[in-house]
C-alpha positions as CSV (number, residue, x, y, z in Angstrom):
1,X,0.0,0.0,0.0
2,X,1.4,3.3,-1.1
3,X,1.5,7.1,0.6
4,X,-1.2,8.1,-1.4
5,X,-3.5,4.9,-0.6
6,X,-2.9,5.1,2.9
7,X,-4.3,9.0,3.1
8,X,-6.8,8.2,0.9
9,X,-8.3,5.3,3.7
10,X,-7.6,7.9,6.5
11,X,-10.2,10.2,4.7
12,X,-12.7,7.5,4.0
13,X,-12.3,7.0,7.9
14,X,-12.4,10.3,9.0
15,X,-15.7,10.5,6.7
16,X,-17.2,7.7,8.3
17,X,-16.3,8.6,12.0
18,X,-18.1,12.0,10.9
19,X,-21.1,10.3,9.9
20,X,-21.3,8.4,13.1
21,X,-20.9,11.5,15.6
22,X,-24.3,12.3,16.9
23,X,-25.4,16.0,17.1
24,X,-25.2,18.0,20.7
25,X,-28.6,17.7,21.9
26,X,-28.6,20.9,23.1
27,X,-32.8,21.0,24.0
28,X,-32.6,17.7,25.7
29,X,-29.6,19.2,27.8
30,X,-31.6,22.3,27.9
31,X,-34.4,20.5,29.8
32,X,-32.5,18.1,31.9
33,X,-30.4,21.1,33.4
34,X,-33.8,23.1,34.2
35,X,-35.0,19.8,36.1
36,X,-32.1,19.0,37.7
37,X,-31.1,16.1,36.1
38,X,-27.4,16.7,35.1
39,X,-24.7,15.8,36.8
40,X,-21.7,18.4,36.9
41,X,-19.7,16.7,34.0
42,X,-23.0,17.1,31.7
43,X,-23.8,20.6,33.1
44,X,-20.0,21.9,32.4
45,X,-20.3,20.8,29.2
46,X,-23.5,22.3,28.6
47,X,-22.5,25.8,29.4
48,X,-19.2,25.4,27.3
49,X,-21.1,24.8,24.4
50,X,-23.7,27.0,25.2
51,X,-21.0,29.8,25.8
52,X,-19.0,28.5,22.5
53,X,-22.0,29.0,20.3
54,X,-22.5,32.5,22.0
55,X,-26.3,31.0,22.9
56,X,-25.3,31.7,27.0
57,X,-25.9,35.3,26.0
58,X,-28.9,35.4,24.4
59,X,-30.6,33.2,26.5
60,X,-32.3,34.5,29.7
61,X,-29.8,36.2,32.4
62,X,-29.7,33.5,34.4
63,X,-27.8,31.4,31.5
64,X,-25.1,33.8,31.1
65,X,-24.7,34.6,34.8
66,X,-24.1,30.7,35.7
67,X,-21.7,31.0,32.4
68,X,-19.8,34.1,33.6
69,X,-19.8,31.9,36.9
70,X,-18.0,28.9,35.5
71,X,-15.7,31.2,33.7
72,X,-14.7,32.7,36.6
73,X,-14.3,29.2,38.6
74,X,-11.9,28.2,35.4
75,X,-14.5,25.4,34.5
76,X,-15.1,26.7,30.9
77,X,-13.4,29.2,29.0
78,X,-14.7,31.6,26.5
């Protein structure tokens, strides 16, 4: 197998792998957070997407308060 073959099956993979990710289920997330139902690990990574979309500051205050929050705890970044 040559150079050229060898990049050309990472690609296909990297395709594939792509394919296979599931979307951020961001209103599911959304929901659970409101009743409680996410644990810290889930609710981190909620508020870094949230605040990498730029969605934690158009959301109500209390969205972007809790982001500013974890920013300033050093548990997301901007």
């Amino acid at each position: 197998m040559g150079v050229g073959s060898r990049a050309i099956d990472r690609h296909l993979m990297k395709e594939e792998n792509a394919k296979n990710v599931k979307p951020y289920d961001l209103t599911g997330n959304i929901i659970a957070f409101e009743s409680g139902e996410l644990d810290a690990d889930a609710t981190i990574e909620l508020f870094q997407y949230l605040v990498s979309t730029g969605m934690a500051w158009q959301l109500q205050g209390s969205y972007g308060r809790e982001a500013m929050r974890m920013i300033d705890a050093g548990l997301i970044h901007r």
